[in-house]
KOLMARLO-573937 format. One line per 5 residues: number of its first residue (from 1); their letters; for each residue x, y, z of N, C-alpha, C. Coordinates in steps of 0.02 Angstrom, whole numbers, plus 32768, in hexadecimal, padded with zeros to 4 digits. Layout:
% residues N
NUM = a = X,Y,Z,X,Y,Z,X,Y,Z ~ ...
//
This chain:
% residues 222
1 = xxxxx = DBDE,5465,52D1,DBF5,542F,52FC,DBF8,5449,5344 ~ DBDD,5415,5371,DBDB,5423,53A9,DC1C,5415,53D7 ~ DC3D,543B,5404,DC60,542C,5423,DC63,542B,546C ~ DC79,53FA,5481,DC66,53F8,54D8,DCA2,53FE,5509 ~ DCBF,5425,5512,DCF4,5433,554C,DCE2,5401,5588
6 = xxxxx = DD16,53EE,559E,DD0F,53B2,55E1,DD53,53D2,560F ~ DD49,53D0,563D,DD72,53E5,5686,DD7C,53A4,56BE ~ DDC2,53B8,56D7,DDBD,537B,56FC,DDA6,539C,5740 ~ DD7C,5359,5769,DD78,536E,57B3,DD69,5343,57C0 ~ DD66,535A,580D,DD7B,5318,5848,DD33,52FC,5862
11 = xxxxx = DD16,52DE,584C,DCC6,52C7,5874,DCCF,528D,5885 ~ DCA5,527C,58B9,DC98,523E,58D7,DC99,5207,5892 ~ DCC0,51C2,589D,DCA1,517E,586C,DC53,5188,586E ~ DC3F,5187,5889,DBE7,5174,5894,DBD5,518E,587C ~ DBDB,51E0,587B,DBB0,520B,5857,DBC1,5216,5810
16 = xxxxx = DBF9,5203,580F,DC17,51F7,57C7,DBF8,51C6,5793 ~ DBEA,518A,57B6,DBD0,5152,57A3,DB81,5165,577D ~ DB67,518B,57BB,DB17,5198,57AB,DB27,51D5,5761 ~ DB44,51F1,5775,DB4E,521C,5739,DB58,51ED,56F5 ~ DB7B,51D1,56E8,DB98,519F,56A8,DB5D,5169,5695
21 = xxxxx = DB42,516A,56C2,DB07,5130,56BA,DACC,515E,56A3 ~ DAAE,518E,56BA,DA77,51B2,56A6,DA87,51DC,5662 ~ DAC1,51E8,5655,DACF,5200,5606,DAD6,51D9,55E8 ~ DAFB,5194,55FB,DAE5,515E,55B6,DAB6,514D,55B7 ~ DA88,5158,55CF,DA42,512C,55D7,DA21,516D,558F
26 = xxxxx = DA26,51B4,55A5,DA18,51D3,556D,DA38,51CD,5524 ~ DA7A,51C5,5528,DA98,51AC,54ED,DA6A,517D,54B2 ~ DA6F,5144,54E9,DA38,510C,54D2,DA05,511C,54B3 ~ D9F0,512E,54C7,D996,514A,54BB,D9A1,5182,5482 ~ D9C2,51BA,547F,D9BE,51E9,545B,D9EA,51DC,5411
31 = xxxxx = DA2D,51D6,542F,DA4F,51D5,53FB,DA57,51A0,53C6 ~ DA4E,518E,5386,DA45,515A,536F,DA8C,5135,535E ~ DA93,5100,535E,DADF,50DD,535E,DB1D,50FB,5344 ~ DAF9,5116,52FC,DB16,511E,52D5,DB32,515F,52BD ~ DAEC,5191,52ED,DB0F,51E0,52E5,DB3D,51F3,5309
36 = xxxxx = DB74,5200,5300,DB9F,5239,5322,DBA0,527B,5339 ~ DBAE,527D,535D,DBCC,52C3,5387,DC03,52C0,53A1 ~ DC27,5305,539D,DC64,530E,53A2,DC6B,5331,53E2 ~ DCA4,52FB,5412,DC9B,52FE,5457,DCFC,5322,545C ~ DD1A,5363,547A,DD44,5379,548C,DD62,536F,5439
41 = xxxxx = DD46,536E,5407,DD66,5364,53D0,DD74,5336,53B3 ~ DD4A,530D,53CE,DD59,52D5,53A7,DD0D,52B5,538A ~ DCEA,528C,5357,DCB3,528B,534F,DCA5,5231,5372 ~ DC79,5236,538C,DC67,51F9,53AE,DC1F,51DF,5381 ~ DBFD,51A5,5377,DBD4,5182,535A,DBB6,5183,53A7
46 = xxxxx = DB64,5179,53A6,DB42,5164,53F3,DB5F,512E,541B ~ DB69,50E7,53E3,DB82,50A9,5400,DBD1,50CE,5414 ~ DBEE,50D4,53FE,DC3A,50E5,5412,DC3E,5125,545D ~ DC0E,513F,5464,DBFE,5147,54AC,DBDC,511B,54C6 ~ DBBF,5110,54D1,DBAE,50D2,54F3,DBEC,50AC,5515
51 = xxxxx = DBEF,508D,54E0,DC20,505D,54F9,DC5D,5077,551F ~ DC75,50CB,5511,DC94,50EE,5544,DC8F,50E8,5580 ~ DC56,5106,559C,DC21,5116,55B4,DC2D,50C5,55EC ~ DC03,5098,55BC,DC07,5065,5601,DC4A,504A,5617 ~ DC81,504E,55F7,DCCD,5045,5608,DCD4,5072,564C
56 = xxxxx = DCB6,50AC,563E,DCC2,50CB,5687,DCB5,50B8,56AB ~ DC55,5096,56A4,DC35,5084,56E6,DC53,5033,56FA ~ DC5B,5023,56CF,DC77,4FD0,56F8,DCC8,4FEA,571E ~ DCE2,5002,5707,DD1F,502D,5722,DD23,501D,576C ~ DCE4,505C,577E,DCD3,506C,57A3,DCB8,503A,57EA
61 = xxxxx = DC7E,5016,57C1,DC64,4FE7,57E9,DC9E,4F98,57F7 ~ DCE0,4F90,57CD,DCF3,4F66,57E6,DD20,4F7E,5819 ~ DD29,4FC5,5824,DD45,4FDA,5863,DD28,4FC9,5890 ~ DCE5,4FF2,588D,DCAE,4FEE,58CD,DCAD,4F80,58D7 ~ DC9D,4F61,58A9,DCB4,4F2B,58BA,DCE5,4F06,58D1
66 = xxxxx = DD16,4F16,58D3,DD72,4F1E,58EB,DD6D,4F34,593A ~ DD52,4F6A,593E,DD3F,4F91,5980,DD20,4F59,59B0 ~ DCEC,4F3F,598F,DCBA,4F14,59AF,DCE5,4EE7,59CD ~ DD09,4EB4,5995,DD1E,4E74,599B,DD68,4E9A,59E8 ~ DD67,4EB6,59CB,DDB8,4ED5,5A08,DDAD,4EDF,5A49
71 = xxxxx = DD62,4F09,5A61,DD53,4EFE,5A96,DD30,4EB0,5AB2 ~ DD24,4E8B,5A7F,DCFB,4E56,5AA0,DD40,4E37,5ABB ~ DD7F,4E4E,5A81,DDB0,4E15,5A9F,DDCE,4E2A,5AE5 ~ DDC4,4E65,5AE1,DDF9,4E8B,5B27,DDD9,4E7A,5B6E ~ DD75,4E64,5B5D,DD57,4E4F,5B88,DD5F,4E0E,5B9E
76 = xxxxx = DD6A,4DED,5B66,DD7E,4DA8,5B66,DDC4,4D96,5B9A ~ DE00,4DC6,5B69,DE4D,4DBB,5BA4,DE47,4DE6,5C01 ~ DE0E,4E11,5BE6,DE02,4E1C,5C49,DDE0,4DCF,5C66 ~ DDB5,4DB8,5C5A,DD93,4D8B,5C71,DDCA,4D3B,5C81 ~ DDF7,4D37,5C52,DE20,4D07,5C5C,DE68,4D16,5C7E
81 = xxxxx = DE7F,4D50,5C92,DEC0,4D6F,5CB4,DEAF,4D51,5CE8 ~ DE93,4D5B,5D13,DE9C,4D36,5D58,DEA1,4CE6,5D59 ~ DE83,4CD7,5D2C,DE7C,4C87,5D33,DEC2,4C75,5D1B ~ DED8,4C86,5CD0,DF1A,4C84,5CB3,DF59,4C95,5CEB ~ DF58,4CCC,5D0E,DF85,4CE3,5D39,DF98,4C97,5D7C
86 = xxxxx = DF70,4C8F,5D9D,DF56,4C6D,5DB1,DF84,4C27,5DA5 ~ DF65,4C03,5D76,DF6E,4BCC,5D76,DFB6,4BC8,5D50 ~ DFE5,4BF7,5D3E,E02B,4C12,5D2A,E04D,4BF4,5D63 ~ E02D,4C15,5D97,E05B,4C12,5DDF,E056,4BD4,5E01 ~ E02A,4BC5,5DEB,E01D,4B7D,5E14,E04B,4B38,5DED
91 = xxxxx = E039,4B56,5D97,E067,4B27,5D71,E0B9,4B48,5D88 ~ E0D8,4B7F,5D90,E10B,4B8D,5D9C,E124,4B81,5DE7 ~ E0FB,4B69,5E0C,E118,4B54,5E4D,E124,4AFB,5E49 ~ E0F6,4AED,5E2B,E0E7,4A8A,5E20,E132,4A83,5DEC ~ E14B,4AA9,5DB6,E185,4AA5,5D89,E1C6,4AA8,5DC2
96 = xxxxx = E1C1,4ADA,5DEB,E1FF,4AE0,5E05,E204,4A9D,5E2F ~ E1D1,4A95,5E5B,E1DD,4A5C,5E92,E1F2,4A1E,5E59 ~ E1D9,4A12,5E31,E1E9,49EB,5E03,E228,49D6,5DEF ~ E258,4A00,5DEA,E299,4A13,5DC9,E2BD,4A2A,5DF0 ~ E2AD,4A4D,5E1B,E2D0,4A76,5E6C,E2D1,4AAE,5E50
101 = xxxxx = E2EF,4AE5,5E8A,E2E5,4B38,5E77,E32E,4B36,5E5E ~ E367,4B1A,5E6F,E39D,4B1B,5E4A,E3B9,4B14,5DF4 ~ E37C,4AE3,5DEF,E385,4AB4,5DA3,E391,4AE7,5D77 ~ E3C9,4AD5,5D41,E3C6,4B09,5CF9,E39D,4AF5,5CDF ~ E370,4AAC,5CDC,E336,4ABE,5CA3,E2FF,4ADE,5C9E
106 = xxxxx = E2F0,4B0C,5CDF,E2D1,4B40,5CEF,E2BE,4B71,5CB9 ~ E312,4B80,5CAE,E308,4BA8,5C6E,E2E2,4B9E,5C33 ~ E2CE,4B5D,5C1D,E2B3,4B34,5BEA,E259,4B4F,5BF6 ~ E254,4B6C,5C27,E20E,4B73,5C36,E1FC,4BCA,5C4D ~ E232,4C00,5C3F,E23A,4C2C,5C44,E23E,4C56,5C91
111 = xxxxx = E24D,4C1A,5CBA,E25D,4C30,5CFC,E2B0,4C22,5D25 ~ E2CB,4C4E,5D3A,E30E,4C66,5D44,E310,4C2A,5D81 ~ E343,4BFF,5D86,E347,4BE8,5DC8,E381,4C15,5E01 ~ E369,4C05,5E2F,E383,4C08,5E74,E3C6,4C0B,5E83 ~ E3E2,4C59,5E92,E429,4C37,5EAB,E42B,4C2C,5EF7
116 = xxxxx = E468,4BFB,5EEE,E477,4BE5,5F41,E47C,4C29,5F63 ~ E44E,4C24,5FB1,E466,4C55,5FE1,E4B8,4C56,5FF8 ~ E4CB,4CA3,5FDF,E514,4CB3,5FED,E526,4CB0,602E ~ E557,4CA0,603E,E573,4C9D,6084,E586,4CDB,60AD ~ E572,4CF8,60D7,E598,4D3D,611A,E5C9,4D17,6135
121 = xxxxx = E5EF,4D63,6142,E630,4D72,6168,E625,4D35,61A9 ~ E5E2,4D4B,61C2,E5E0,4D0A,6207,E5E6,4CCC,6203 ~ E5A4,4CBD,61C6,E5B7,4C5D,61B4,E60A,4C60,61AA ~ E63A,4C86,6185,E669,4C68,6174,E68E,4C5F,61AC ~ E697,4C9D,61D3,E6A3,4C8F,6211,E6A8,4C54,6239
126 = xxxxx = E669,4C40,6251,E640,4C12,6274,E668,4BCB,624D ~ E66A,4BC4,61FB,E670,4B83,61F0,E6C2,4B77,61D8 ~ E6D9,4BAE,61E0,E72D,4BA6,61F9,E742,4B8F,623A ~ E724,4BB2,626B,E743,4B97,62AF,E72A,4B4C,62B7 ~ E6ED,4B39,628C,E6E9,4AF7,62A3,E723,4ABC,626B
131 = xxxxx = E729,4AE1,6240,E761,4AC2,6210,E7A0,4AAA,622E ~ E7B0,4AE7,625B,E7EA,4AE8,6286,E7DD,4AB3,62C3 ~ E7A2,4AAE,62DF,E7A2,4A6E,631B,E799,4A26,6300 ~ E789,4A34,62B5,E76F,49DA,62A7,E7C3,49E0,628C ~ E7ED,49F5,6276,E834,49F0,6259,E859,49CB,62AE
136 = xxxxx = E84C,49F4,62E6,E874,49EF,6321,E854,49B1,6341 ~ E818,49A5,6341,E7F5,4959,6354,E805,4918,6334 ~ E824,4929,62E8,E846,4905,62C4,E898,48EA,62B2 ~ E8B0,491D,62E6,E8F7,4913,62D9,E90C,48DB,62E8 ~ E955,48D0,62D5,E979,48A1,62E1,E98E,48A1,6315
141 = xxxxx = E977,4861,6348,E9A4,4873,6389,E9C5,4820,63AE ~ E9F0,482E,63DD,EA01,47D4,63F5,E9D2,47BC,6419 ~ E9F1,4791,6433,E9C2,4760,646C,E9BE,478D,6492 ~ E9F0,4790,64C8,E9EA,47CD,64FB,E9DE,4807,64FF ~ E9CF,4823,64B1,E9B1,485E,64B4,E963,484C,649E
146 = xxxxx = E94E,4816,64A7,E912,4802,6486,E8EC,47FE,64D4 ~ E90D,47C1,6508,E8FE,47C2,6544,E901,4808,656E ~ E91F,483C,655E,E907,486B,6598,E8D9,48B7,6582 ~ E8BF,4890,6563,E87E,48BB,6539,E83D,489E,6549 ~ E823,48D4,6583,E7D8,48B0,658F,E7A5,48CC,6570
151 = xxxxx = E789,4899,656D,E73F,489E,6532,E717,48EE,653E ~ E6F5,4908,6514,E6E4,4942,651B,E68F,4931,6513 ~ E66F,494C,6553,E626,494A,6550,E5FF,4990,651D ~ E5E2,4978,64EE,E5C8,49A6,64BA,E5EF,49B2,648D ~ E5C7,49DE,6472,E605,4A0B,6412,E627,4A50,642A
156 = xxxxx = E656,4A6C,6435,E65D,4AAC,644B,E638,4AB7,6427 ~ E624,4B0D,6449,E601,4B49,6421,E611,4B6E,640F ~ E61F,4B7B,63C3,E652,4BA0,63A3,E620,4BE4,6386 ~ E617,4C2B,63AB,E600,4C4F,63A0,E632,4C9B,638D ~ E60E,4CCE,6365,E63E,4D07,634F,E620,4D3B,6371
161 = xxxxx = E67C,4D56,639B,E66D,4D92,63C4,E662,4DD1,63B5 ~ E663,4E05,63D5,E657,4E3C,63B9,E685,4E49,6384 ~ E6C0,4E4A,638F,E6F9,4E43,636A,E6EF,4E27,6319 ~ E6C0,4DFC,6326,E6BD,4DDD,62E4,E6E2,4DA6,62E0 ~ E70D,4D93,6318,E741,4D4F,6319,E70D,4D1D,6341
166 = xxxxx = E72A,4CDF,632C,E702,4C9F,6333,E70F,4CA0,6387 ~ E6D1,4C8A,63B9,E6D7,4C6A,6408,E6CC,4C33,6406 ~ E70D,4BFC,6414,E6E5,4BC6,6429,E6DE,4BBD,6496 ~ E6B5,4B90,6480,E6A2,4B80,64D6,E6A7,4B39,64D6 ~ E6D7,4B26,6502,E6FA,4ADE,6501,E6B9,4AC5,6523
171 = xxxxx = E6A4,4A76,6525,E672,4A57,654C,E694,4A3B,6592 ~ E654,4A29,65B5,E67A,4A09,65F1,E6B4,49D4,65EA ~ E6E2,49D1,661B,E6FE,4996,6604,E70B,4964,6644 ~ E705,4918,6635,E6FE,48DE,6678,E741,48B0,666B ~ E735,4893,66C1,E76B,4868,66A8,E74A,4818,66AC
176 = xxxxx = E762,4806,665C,E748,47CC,664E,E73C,4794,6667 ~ E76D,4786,669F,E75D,4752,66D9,E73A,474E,6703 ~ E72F,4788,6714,E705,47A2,6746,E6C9,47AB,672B ~ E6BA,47B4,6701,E675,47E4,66CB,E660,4788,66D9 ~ E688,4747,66BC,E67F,471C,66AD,E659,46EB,66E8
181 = xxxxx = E683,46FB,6714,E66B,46C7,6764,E68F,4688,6764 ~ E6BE,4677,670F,E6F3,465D,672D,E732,464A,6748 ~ E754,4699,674A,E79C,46A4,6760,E7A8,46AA,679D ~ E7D0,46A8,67BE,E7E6,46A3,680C,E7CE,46E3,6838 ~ E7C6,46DD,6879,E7B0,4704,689F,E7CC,473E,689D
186 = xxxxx = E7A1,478D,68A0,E7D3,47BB,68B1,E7F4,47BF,68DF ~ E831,47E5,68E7,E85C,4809,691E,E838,4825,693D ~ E80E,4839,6949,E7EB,4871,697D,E7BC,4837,69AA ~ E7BD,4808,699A,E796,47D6,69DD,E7B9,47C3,6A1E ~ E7A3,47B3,6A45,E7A9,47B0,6AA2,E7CA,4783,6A9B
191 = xxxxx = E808,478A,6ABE,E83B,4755,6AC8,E82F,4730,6AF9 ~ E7FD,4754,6B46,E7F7,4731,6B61,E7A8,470F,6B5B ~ E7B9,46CE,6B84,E781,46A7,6B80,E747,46A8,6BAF ~ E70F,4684,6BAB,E6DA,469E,6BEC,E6C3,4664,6BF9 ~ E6C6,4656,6C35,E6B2,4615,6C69,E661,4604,6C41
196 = xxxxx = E651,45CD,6C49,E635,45A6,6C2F,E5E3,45BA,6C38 ~ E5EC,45D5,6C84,E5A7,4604,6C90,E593,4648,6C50 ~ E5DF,4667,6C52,E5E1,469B,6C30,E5EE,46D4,6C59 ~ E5FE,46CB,6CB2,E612,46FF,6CBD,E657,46F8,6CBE ~ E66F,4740,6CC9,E6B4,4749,6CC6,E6C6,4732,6D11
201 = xxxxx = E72E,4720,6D0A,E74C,470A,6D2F,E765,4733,6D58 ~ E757,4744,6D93,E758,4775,6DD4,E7CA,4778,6DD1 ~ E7D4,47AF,6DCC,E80C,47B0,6DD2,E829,47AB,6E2B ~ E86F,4792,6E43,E877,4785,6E83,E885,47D5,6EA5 ~ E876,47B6,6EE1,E86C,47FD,6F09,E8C2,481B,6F2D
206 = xxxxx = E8CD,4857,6F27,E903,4868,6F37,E936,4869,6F09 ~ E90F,485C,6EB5,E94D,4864,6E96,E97E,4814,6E8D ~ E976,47EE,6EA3,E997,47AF,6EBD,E985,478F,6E81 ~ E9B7,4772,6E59,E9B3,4731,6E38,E980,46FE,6E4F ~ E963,46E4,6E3C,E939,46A4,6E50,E953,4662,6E4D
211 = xxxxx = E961,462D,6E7D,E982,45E1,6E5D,E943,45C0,6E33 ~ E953,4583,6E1E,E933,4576,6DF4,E8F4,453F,6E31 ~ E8BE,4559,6E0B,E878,4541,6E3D,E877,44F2,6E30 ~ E84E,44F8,6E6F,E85A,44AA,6E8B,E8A0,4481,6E9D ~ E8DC,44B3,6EA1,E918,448B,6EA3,E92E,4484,6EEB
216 = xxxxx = E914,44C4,6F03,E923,44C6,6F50,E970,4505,6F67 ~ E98A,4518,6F24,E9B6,4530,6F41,E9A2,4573,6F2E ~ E9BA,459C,6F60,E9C1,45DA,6F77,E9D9,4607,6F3D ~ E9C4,4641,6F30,E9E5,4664,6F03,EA14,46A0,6F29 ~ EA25,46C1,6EF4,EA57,46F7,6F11,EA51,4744,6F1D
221 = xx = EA69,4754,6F46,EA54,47B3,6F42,EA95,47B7,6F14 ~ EA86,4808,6F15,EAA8,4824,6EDC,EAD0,484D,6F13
//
């Protein structure tokens, strides 16, 4: 009885393949179905190699086919990444406007919404001191404290100083009658009056009172 020692080692699939294929092909041909030989100790019939035999090679070749189909696919998912990527973003920008960047049903579509922009030390700043002037523009006040409050031209400007404390800058302020054109004349106008020409009235000479013109009488020294 013949015996055949077998070793393992590391060869290429391919060359492996050609190997398994060119000894069954002799199998075939030589050995008849039915005779045996005894392979590592054990006795094998021709057909019962064989059929070993091609178990390996389809083995084999449905790798190399596996291989095939894997790169065609990997060629396949390069060729469609950009387009896929792509049109993600375009559907993920058209969803949000849709729903807003705030919306929780965002989540329903695997995108996080938006939190509100947090507030700085300055906005709070800034929208306290104006808290404080719309409270004081609002108070309770009487009649007479209502009348001697003139209107304020513009919004103050409530800005934060170095300090970090709120500045406001009061606006101009008018007086309403006057702003208006129809309250009484100011105090600061000419008491006296101007002759009809428009020139002025020649004061008397020497200091002297004047009598009254056209009367005839004489006025007085001093």
């Amino acid at each position: 009885m013949t015996i055949i020692m077998s070793h393992a080692t590391s060869i290429p699939p391919g060359k492996l393949e050609q190997e398994l294929t060119a000894i069954d092909a002799g199998v075939l041909k030589d050995i008849p179905a039915k005779t045996a030989i005894t392979i590592n100790g054990t006795p094998m019939t021709g057909a019962q190699i064989d059929s070993k035999l091609k178990g390996y090679i389809e083995t084999i070749q449905a790798a190399d086919a596996a291989k095939q189909s894997y790169v065609a696919a990997v060629n396949a998912r390069r060729a469609i990444t950009l387009e896929a990527r792509d049109f993600y973003l375009q559907l993920k920008k058209s969803i949000v406007a849709f729903f807003g960047a705030q919306s929780p049903q965002l989540d329903d579509f695997g995108l996080k919404p938006a939190k509100a922009a947090a507030r700085n030390s300055h906005q709070d700043v800034l929208a306290a001191a104006k808290r404080t002037l719309t409270r004081a523009a609002r108070g309770t006040k009487g009649k007479k404290q209502k009348e001697a409050i003139n209107p304020m031209v513009g919004t103050p400007l409530v800005t934060v100083g170095p300090d970090g404390k709120p500045v406001i800058t009061a606006p101009n302020v008018v007086n309403p009658t006057v702003a208006g054109g129809n309250g009484p004349a100011s105090e600061s106008s000419p008491a006296t009056g101007s002759p009809q020409n428009g020139a002025p009235t020649p004061a008397p000479a020497g200091g002297a009172t004047g009598g009254t013109p056209g009367s005839g009488t004489p006025g007085s020294n001093a």
